[in-house]
N, C-alpha and C positions, 0 to 999 in steps of 0.2 A: 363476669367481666371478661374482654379480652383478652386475648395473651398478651395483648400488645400493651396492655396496663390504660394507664389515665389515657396517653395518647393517643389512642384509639378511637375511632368516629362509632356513633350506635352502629350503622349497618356493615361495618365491620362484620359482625357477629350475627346479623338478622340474616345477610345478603344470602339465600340460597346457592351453589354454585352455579354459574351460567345464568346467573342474572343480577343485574347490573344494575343500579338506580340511576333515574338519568339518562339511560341509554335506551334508543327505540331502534324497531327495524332489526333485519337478521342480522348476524354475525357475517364478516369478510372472513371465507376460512379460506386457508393455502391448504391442498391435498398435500398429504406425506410424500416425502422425496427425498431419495435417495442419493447418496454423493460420498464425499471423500475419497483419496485415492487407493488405490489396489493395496492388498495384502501384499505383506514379504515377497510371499512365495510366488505370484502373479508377476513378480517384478523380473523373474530369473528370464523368460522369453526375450523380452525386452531389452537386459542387461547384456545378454548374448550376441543379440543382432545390435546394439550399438558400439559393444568394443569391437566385434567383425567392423561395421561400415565405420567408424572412427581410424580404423586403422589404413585402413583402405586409403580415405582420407588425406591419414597424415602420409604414406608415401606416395601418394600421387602429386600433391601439394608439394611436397617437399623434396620433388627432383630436380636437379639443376636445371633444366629450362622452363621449369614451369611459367616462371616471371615472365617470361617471353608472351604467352598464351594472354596476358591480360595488359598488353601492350598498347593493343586498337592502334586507333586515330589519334593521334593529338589534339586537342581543339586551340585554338590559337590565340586563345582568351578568356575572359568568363563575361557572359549575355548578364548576369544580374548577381542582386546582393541579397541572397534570402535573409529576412529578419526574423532575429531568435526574440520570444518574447519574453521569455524569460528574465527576472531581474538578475543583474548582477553585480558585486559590492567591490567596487574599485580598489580599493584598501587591498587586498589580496592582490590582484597586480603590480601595486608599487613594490611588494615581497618581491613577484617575479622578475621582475626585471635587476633584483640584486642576485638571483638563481635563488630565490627562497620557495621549494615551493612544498603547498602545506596542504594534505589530501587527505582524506577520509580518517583525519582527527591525527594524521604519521605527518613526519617532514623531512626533505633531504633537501643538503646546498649541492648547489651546481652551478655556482657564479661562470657567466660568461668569460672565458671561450668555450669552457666545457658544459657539457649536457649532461641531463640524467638517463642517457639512454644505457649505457653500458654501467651502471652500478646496479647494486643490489635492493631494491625497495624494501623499505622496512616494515611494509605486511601485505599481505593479497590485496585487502583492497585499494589500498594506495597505488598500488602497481594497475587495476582496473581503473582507476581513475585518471593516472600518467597515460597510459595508454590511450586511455578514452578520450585524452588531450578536453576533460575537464578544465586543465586551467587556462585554455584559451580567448574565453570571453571576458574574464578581467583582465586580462595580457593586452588585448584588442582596445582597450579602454585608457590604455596610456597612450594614444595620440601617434604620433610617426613612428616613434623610437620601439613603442609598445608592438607594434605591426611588425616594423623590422625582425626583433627578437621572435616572435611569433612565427616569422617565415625562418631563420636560422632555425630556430627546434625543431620547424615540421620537416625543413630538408637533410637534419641531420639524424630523424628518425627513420627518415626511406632511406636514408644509408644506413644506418645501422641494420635495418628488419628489411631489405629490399625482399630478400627469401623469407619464403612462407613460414609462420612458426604458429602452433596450437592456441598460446597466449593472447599473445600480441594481435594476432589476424582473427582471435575466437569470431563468434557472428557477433555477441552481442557488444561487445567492445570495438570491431569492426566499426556497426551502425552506428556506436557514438562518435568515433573519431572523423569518420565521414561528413557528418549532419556538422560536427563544428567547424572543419575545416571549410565547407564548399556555404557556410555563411560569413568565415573569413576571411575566401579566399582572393575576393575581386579589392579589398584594400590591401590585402599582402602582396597583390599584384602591383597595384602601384607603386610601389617603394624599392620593388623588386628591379635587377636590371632583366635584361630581354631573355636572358637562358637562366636565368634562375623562375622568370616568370614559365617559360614552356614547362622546367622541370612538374613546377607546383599544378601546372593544370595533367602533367602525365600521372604524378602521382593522384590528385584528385580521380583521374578517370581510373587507373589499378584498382582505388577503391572500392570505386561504387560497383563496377563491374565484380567483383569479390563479392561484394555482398548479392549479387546475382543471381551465385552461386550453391550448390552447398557445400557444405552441410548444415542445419538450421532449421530445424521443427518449426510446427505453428505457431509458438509459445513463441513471440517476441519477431514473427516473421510481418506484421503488418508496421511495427518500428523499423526493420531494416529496411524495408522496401519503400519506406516514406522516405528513409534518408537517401536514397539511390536516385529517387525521384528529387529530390532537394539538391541532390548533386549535380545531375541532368539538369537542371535548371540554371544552375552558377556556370557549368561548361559553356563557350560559346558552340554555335557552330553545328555540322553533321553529329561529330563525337558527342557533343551533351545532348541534344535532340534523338539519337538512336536509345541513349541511356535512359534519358526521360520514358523514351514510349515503351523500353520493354518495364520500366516498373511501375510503370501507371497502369501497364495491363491485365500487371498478377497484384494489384492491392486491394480492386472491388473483394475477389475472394478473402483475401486475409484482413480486410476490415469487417467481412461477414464472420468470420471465426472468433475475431479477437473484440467485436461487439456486440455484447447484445440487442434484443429490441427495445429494452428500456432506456438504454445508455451504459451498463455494466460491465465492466470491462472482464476477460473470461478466468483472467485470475484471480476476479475477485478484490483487488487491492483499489480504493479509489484514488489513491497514488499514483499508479500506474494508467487509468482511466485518463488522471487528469496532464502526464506527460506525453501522453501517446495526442491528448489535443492541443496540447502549447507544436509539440511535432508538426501536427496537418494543419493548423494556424500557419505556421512559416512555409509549407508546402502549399497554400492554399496564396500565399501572398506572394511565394518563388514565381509561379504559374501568373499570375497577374503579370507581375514583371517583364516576361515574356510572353505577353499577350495570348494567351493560353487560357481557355477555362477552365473554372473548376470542375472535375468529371464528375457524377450526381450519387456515386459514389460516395466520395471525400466529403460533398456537402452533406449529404444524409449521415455520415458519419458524426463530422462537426453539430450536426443537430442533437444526435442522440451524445452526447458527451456534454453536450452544454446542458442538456435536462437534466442531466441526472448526476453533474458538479451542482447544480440548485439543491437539490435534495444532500449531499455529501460535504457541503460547506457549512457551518456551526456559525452559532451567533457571533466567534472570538474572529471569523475571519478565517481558521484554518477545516481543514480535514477531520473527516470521523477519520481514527487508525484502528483499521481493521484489517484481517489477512494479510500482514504485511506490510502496509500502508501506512506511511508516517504520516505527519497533519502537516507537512510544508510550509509555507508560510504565509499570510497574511499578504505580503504583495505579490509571489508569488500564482496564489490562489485567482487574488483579483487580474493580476497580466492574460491571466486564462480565459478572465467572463468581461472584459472591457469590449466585446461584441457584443452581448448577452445583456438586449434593452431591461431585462426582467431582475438582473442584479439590481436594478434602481428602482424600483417600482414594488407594486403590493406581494408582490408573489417573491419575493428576493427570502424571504425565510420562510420557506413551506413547509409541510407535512407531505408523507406517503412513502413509496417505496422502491427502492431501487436496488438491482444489484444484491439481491437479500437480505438489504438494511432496511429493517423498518425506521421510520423517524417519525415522532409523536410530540407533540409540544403545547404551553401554555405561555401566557404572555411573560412570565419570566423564567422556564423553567424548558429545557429541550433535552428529549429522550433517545438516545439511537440505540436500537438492539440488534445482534448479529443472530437472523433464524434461516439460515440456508446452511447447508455443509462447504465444507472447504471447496475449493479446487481439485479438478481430477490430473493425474498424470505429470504431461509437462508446463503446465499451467501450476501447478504444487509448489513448485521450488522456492515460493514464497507464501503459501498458503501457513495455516498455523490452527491446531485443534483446540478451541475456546468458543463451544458452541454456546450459543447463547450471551455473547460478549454484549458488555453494557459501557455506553459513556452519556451523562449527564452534565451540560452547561447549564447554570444560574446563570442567565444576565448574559453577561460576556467571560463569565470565570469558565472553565472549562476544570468541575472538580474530579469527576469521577472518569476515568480514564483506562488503557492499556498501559504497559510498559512500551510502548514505542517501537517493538521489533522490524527493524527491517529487511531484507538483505543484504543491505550493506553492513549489518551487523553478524559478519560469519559465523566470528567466535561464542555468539549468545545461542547458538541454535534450541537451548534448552525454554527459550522464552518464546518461544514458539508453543509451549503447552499450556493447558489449564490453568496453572500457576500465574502465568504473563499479563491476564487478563482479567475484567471484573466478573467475573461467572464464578461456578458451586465447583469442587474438587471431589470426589469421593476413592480415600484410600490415596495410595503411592501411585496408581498408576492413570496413567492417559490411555484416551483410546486411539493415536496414532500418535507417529514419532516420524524427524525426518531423519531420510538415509543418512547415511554417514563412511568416513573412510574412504574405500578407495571405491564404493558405490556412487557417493555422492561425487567424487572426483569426474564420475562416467557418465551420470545422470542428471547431475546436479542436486540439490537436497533436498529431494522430492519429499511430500508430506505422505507415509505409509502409515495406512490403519482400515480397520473394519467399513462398510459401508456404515453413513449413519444418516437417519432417517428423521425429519423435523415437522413438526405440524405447528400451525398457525392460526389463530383467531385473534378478529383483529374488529373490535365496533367501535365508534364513533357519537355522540350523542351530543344533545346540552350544557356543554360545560363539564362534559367528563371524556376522556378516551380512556377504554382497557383493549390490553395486549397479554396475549396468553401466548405463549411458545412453548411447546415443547421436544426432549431429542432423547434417541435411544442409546444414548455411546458408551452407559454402563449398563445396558444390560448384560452384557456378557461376562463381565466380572461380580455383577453383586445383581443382577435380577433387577433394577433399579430405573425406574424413567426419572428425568431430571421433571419439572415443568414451573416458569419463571411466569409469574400471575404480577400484572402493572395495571396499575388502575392510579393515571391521572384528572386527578382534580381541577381542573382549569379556572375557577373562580378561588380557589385559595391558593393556586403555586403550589400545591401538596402532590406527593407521588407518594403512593402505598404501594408496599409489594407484597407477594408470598412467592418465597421458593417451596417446593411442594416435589417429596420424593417418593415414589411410590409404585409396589411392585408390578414386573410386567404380566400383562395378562399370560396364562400358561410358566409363571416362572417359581410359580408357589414350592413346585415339586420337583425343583433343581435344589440339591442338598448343596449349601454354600456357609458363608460363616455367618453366627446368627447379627452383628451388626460390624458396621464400617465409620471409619471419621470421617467430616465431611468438613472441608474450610471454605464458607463464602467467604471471596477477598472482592475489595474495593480499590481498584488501583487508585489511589491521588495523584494529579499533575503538581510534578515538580515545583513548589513553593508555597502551595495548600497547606494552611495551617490543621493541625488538627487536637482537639481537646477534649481526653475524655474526664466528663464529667463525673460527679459523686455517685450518681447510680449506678454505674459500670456498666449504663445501659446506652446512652447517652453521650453522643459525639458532638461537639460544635465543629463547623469545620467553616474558613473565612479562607477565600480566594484575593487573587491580584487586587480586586475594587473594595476589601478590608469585609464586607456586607456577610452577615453571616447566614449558616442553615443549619440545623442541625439535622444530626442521622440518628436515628432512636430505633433500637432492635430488639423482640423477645428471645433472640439467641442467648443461649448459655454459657456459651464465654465469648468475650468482648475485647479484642485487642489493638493497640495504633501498634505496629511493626513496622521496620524498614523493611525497605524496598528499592529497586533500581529503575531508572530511566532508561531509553537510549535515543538518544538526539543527535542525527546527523553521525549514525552510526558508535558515538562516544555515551559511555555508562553516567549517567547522574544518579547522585543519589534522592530518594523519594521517600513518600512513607505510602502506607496499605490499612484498610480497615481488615479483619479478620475475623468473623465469626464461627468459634470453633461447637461443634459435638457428636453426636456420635450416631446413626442412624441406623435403626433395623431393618434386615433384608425381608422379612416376611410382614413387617406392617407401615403405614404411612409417617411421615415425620414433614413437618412443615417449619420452618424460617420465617419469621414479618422481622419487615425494617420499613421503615417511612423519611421521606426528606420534606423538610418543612422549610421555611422561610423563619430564621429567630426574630422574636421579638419582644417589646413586655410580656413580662409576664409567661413568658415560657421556657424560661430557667430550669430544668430540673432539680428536685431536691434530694 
């Protein structure tokens, strides 16, 4: 009999490996490939030349005239009104205009006449987000009064920060606060009288020109440069038209960098993939405005982001979250593909791959598996080591999942590992960690660890897909290759797995310890019911639409554990499947679990 017991199909057991029933034609393999960011020790060059050119930097920036130098031209107006397409919930503005305002899960008052520019914010990222004049688009959504308030805060932040400061001026908080302002700035102009309106276009143009500038790597250089260009477009006049053309001229390159040829965005996160296109959406609409075209650039950009949001978007509406990547939300996602004839049509829930997500599906069952390595460098500082990451939606339930890590979640950095994610664990340790202290303060909290190396096969058939992945990221510690064996059933909604541990070629005769524990965890989305059953082998597990499935595993111990979320940067609490034991370094050990559709009759006893 199976290991898997009753619920086991015959060829379970019959099936040779590397071949498939059902399945014709070769196998789709990905060659091995290497990734993950630098060792430790690789990092010390690096760390050196940027607190030198950081410093540098901060006292050049931060001499009494410097303000002078990003002065220019005034423009004497603003030529247009870029539209953010972004959604945004009103409700949060009526706060702001009592001074309530309420950011990345913190909140401080600042009832008018006072601001919150000279208080203390009550965490980092709160303070990224005040900064980043986050709360200006539901501010803008209160009508005159709302606009008013909105140009008092931005004029009493260029007073406050006229001089350059590390924080407040960073690049990337920079690009935010520019990109919202110079698409609020032509109704804050109206309301404004005539030298509060020049003020707001001189500070707009400080802006954009700042972002010009450096300091600011590749990592996050094709969002600042959209927003410089989105500024150039709200100025009227010489001043926005010079601003517009020098940043339309460095973006073909930093859209070449920051995108793939599939659509992938180079961090990996499809978070980030899918902001940086709500971004060139309103920069592609700026440029209409001002009778400008789109440069073939921006548009081929726009293309490879719309393909491969199709593929990154789940039957629920949201995001796979992977490397960082929350799942956004439902209207948010949709504000993104309302150009995107293919949202409405046959192909709006496909299969294939992107970004090194695979995604595999049956008419009620859709499978995304993470088989590329992280992010290298400064594309890292949101990447996250959980090779082989899994999330499963039934239906529209989205059951199996990550923990949610994003960066806006500073203080979680720990959920960035193995643990965070639905993938195998072996032992206490990971194989990459992000910096931390006053590295990460330097660097930002780049993902360090070993190169690690993934292979892929990937066939297609009749009514079945199987997906084999595998990665090296233990072998250095226990001699160990992971490799994750899926094999969906498409005429039953059934997915079978095998996790499959087993030693590396040449690792026989490395004397290490003779076995290691290993935890497959199943993250569950927050509200996921979960029931285990009399076997102790045997899970139900029933999503939002009540419909159940169960998860049934030859693993040796079987647990529901809690668990945490992070949604919009804030902890919920969750629960986790857990399949614990114990695996030896010198011979194979194998894992089966299966997700079925509950129904009569298939109760366990």
């Amino acid at each position: 009999m199976s290991p898997l017991g009753p619920f086991a199909r015959a060829e379970d057991d019959a099936t040779p490996q590397g071949e498939i029933p059902g399945l014709r034609g070769a196998p789709m393999r990905t060659p091995v490939r290497a990734g993950a960011a630098a060792t430790a020790a690789d990092q010390w060059p690096g760390l050196v030349a940027r607190l030198l050119t950081r410093q540098v930097w901060i006292e050049l920036y931060g001499l009494p005239g410097y303000a002078m130098t990003l002065k220019g031209r005034v423009a004497q107006g603003f030529a247009a009104t870029p539209r953010d397409f972004r959604p945004v919930d009103p409700t949060s503005g009526k706060g702001l205009l009592g001074g309530k305002f309420i950011l990345a899960g913190s909140g401080l008052e600042a009832p008018a006449p006072e601001d919150p520019w000279n208080r203390p914010s009550p965490t980092r990222a709160f303070a990224g987000e005040l900064h980043g004049f986050a709360w200006m688009p539901a501010l803008m959504l209160q009508g005159e009064v709302g606009a008013r308030e909105a140009l008092r805060l931005t004029l009493a932040w260029a007073t406050t920060f006229a001089r350059w400061s590390p924080f407040a001026w960073g690049p990337d908080i920079l690009g935010r606060r520019t990109y919202r302002i110079a698409c609020a700035a032509r109704r804050m102009s109206q309301v404004a009288p005539e030298a509060e309106r020049l003020r707001l276009a001189d500070v707009l143009g400080r802006q954009a020109r700042q972002l010009l500038r450096p300091p600011g790597g590749a990592a996050g250089m094709a969002e600042r440069l959209t927003a410089a260009a989105i500024a150039g477009c709200a100025l009227s006049g010489p001043p926005g038209a010079s601003v517009r053309r020098r940043a339309l001229g460095r973006l073909p390159q930093a859209l070449a960098r920051a995108i793939a040829g599939d659509g992938g965005h180079a961090s990996r996160s499809p978070e980030a993939g899918l902001e940086l296109l709500l971004d060139l959406l309103t920069l592609e609409d700026a440029l209409a405005q001002v009778s400008e075209p789109t440069p073939d650039a921006v548009r081929g950009a726009i293309q490879r982001l719309t393909r491969a949001l199709r593929v990154q978007t789940l039957p629920d509406g949201r995001l796979t979250t992977m490397q960082g990547g929350g799942p956004s939300t439902p209207a948010r996602v949709a504000a993104a593909r309302t150009h995107d004839e293919s949202a409405r049509g046959k192909d709006a829930d496909p299969s294939g791959a992107v970004g090194g997500v695979v995604r595999i599906r049956s008419p009620l069952l859709t499978v995304v598996t993470d088989t590329a390595p992280p992010a290298r460098d400064a594309w890292s500082t949101g990447a996250c080591a959980q090779p082989l990451a899994l999330e499963i939606v039934c239906g529209k339930d989205r059951l199996v999942t990550g923990c949610g890590w994003t960066p806006r979640a500073l203080e979680r950095q720990g959920l960035r590992l193995p643990p965070g994610h639905s993938t195998l664990t072996l032992g206490e340790r990971s194989m990459a960690e992000p910096l931390g202290g006053w590295k990460a303060d330097l660097m930002g909290a780049r993902l360090i660890g070993r190169p690690l190396h993934l292979e892929t096969h990937h066939r297609e058939g009749e009514g079945a897909v199987w997906l084999e992945v595998e990665h090296d990221g233990w072998v250095h510690d226990y001699g160990l290759l992971h490799q994750r064996r899926l094999y969906l059933d498409q005429r039953l909604d059934e997915l079978r797995a095998e996790e499959r541990l087993h030693p590396a070629p040449g690792q026989r005769e490395v004397v290490r310890a003779i076995a290691a524990p290993y935890a497959v965890r199943f993250q569950l989305e927050p509200g996921v019911q979960a029931s285990l059953a009399r076997d102790r082998r045997s899970i139900l597990l029933r999503g939002h639409s009540g419909r159940g499935w169960w998860f049934r595993t030859d693993g040796p111990d079987v647990a529901i554990e809690p668990a945490v979320h992070i949604v919009d940067g804030l902890t919920r609490r969750s629960l986790q499947i857990v399949v614990r034991g114990s695996a030896r370094t010198d011979s194979e050990t194998k894992i089966r679990w299966k997700l079925s559709p509950a129904g009569a009759g298939s109760d366990p006893s």
